[in-house]
C-alpha positions in Angstrom: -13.8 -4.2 -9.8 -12.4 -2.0 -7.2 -9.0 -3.4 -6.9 -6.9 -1.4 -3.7 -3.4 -1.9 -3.7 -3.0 -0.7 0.0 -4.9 -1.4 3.2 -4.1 -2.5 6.8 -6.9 -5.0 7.6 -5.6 -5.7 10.8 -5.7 -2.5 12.0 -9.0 -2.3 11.3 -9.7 -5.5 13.5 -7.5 -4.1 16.3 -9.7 -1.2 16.2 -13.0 -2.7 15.8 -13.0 -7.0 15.9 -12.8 -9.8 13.7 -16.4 -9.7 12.7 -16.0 -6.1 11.1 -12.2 -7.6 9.4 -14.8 -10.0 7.9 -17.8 -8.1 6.9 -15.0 -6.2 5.2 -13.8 -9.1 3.2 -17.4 -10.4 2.0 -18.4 -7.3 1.0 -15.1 -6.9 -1.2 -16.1 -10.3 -2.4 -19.5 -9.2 -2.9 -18.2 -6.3 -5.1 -16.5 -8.7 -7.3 -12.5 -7.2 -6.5 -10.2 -8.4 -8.4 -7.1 -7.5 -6.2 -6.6 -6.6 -2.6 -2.9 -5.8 -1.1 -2.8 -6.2 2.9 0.6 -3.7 3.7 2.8 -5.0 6.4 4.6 -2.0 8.5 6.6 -4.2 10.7 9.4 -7.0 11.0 7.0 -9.6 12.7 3.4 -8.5 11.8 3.5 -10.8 8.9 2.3 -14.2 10.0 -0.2 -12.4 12.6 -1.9 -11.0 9.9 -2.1 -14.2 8.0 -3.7 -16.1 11.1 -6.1 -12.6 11.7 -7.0 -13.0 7.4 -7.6 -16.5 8.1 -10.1 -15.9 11.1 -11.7 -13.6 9.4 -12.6 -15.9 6.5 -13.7 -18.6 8.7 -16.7 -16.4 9.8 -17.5 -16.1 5.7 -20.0 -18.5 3.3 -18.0 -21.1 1.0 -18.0 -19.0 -2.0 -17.4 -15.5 -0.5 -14.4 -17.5 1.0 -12.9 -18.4 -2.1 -13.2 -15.5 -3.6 -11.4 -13.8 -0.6 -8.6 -16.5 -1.2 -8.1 -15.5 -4.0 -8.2 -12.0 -4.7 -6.6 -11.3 -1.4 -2.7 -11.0 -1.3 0.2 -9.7 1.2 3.4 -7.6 1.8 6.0 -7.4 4.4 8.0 -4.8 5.1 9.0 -2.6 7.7 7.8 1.3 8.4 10.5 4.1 9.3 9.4 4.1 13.3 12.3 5.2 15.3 12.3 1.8 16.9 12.7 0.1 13.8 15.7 2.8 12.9 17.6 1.7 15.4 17.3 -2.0 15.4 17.0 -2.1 11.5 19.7 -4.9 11.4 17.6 -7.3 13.8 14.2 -5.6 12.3 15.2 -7.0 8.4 16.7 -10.2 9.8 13.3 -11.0 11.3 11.5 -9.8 8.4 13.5 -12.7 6.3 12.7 -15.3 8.7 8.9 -14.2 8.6 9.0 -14.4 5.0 10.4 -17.6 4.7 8.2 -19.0 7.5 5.1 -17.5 5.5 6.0 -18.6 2.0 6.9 -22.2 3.0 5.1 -24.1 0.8 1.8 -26.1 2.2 1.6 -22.9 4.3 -1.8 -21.3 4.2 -1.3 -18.0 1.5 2.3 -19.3 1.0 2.3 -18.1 -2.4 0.1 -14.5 -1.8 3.5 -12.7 -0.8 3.8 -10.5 -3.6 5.3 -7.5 -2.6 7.7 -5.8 -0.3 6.8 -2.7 2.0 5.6 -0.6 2.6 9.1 1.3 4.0 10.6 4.4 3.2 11.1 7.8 4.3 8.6 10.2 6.5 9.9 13.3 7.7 5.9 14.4 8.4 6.2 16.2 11.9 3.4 15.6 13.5 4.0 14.3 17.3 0.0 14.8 18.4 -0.3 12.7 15.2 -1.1 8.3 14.8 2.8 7.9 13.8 3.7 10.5 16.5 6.9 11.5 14.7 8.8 14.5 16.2 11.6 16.3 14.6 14.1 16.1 17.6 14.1 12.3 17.2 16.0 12.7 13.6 19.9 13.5 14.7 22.5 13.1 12.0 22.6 9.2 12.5 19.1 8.5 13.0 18.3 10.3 9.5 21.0 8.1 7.7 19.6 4.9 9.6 16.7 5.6 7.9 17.9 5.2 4.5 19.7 2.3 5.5 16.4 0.8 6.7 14.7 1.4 3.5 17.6 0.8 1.3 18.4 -2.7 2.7 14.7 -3.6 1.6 15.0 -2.2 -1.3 17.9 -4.8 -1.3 15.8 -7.3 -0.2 12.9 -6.7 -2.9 15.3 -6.9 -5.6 16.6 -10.3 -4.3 13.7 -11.9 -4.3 12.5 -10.3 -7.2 8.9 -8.6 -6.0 7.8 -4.9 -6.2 8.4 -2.7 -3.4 5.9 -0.4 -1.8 7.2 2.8 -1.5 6.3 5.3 1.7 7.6 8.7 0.7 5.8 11.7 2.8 8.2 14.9 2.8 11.1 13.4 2.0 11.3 13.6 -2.0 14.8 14.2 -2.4 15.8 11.3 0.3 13.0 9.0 -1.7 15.0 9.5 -4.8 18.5 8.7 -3.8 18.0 6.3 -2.1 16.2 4.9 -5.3 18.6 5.7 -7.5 21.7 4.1 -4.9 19.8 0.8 -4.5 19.5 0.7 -8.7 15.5 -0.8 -8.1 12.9 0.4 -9.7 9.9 -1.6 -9.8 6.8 -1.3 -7.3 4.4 1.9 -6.3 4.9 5.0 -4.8 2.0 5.1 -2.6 -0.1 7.5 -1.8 1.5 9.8 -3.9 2.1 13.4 -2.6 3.8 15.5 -4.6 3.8 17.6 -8.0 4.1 16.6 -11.7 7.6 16.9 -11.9 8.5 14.8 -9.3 5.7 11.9 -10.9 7.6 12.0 -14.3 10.9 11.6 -12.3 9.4 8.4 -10.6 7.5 7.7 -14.1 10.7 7.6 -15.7 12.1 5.6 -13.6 9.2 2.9 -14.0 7.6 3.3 -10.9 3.8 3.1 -10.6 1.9 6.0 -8.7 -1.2 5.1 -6.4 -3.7 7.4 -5.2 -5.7 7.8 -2.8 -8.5 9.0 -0.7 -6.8 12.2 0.0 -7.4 13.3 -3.7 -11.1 14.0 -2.9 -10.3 16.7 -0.3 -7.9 18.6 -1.8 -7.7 22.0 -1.0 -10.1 24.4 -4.0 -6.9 26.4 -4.6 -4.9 23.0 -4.9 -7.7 21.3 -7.4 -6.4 22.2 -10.2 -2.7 21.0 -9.8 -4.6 17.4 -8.6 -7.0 17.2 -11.3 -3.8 17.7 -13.8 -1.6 15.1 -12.3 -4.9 12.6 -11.8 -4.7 13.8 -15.8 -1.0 13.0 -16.0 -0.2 9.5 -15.1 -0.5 7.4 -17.6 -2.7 5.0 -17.6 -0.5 1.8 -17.3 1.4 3.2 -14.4 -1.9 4.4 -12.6 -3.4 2.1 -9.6 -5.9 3.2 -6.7 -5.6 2.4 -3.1 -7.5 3.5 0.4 -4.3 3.2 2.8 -6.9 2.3 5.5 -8.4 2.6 7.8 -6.8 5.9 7.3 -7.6 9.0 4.8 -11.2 7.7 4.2 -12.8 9.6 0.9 -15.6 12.6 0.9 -18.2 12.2 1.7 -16.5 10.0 5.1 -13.7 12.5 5.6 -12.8 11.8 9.3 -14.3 8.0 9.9 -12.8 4.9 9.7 -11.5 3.9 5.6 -12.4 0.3 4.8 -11.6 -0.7 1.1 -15.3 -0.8 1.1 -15.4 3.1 0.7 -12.8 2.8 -2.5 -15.4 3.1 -5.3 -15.8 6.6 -4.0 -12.1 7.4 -5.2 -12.5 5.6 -8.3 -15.4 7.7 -8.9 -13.6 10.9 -8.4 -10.8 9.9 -10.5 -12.6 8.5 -13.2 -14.6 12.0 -13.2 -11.5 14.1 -13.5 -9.7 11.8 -16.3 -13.0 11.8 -18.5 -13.9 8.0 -18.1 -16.3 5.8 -16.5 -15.9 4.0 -13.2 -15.9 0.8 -14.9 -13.1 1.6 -17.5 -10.8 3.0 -14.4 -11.6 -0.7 -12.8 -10.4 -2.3 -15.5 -7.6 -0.3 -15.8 -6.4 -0.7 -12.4 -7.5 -4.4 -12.5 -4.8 -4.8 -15.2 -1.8 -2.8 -14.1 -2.6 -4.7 -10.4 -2.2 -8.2 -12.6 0.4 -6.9 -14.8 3.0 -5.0 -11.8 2.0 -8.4 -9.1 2.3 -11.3 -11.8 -1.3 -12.6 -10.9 -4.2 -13.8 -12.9 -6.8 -11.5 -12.2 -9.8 -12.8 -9.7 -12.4 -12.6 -12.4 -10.5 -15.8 -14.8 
């Protein structure tokens, strides 16, 4: 039940402790999820979150703590901040040697990496904004170290033979050839953003669209364009996420997301495709098994 393929537990503990990184996990457990994806966004955030997870668990009961093992998995992967632009050579290195350190086997987790990302392309222009991204940043080389960045782990997914975790936000066109250059097409394009046409181009492809919290809000003029590509994905390519603690669902528009507040999306969704909130879980349970090659929680 409830399965979110993209959250950033530890910025949720940053922002409000260990204890609340916890209470998030039992009542996750509680809910009976079947998957949970914690998103890295930078070259050596991997093993910190591990150790931050693993406190957080330590506060749990036995059983709530086994099921948080086991539903609970990772991805590392590097976000298009300028910083990381620039240094992207030294940024993917160090994302290998996290990787290798985290997967080694007798390692706690050591086999719950199953994905790489999130990375990308943002060209959102917001500098008052949480990624504070301003336009004059981007010269000529800046934008093509960009595409290097997320190209090289596309490269990297591919090698080690893992979905990727797409970030795409106003940059379709960049998204796509970089895509197509790399020749890897397996993983989610997260927190999907755009129209039909450019779903059925990633569709095609064989990628796997996840929404949201952001669907819930959508503009009343803009409804009916959502409800007919919530309508349009089909529903083996179709998966759910929160992306928090950001874009939490009506009726918390504006607090802190937890993938506690997830069911509300799947209600909405479920709604708007004509099926129960239960079917939609199982749904998303299944592609979540099916895309990350795990057995799901509930076996």
């Amino acid at each position: 039940m409830f399965s979110d393929t993209h959250f950033h537990l530890h910025y949720i503990s940053e922002k409000t402790g260990i204890q609340e990184a916890s209470a998030i996990l039992s009542g996750m457990a509680l809910a009976g999820a079947e998957f949970g994806l914690d998103i890295g966004t930078k070259a050596d955030d991997l093993l910190c979150r591990r150790d931050a997870v693993m406190q957080a668990i330590a506060l749990l009961p036995a059983g709530q703590k086994d099921a948080v093992e086991k539903f609970l998995c990772f991805s590392a992967g590097i976000w298009p901040g300028v910083d990381s632009i620039k240094n992207r050579e030294a940024c993917v290195c160090e994302l290998r040697s996290q990787i290798e350190a985290f997967t080694k086997p007798g390692e706690p987790f050591c086999k719950k990496l199953v994905a790489i990302g999130e990375g990308g392309i943002d060209h959102h222009w917001n500098p008052s904004g949480v990624d504070g991204r301003c336009e004059d940043d981007f010269d000529a080389g800046l934008y093509e170290g960009e595409r290097e960045l997320f190209m090289m782990q596309l490269s990297l997914a591919k090698e080690l033979d893992l979905p990727f975790i797409v970030h795409s936000r106003d940059g379709y066109e960049d998204t796509l050839d970089c895509i197509k250059k790399s020749g890897y097409n397996r993983g989610i394009i997260h927190c999907f953003s755009y129209g039909i046409e450019e779903a059925r181009t990633f569709l095609d492809m064989g990628w796997h669209i996840a929404f949201g919290g952001g669907t819930t809000y959508t503009k009343k003029s803009k409804m009916p364009q959502m409800e007919e590509l919530l309508r349009f994905v089909p529903e083996d390519r179709l998966l759910l996420e929160t992306d928090s603690p950001y874009l939490a669902p009506v009726p918390f528009r504006g607090q802190m997301n937890t993938p506690l507040l997830i069911r509300h999306t799947y209600d909405f969704i479920a709604k708007i495709r004509g099926i129960s909130t239960e079917e939609l879980c199982r749904i998303v349970d299944k592609n979540c098994a099916e895309l990350f090659g795990i057995q799901p929680a509930g076996v």
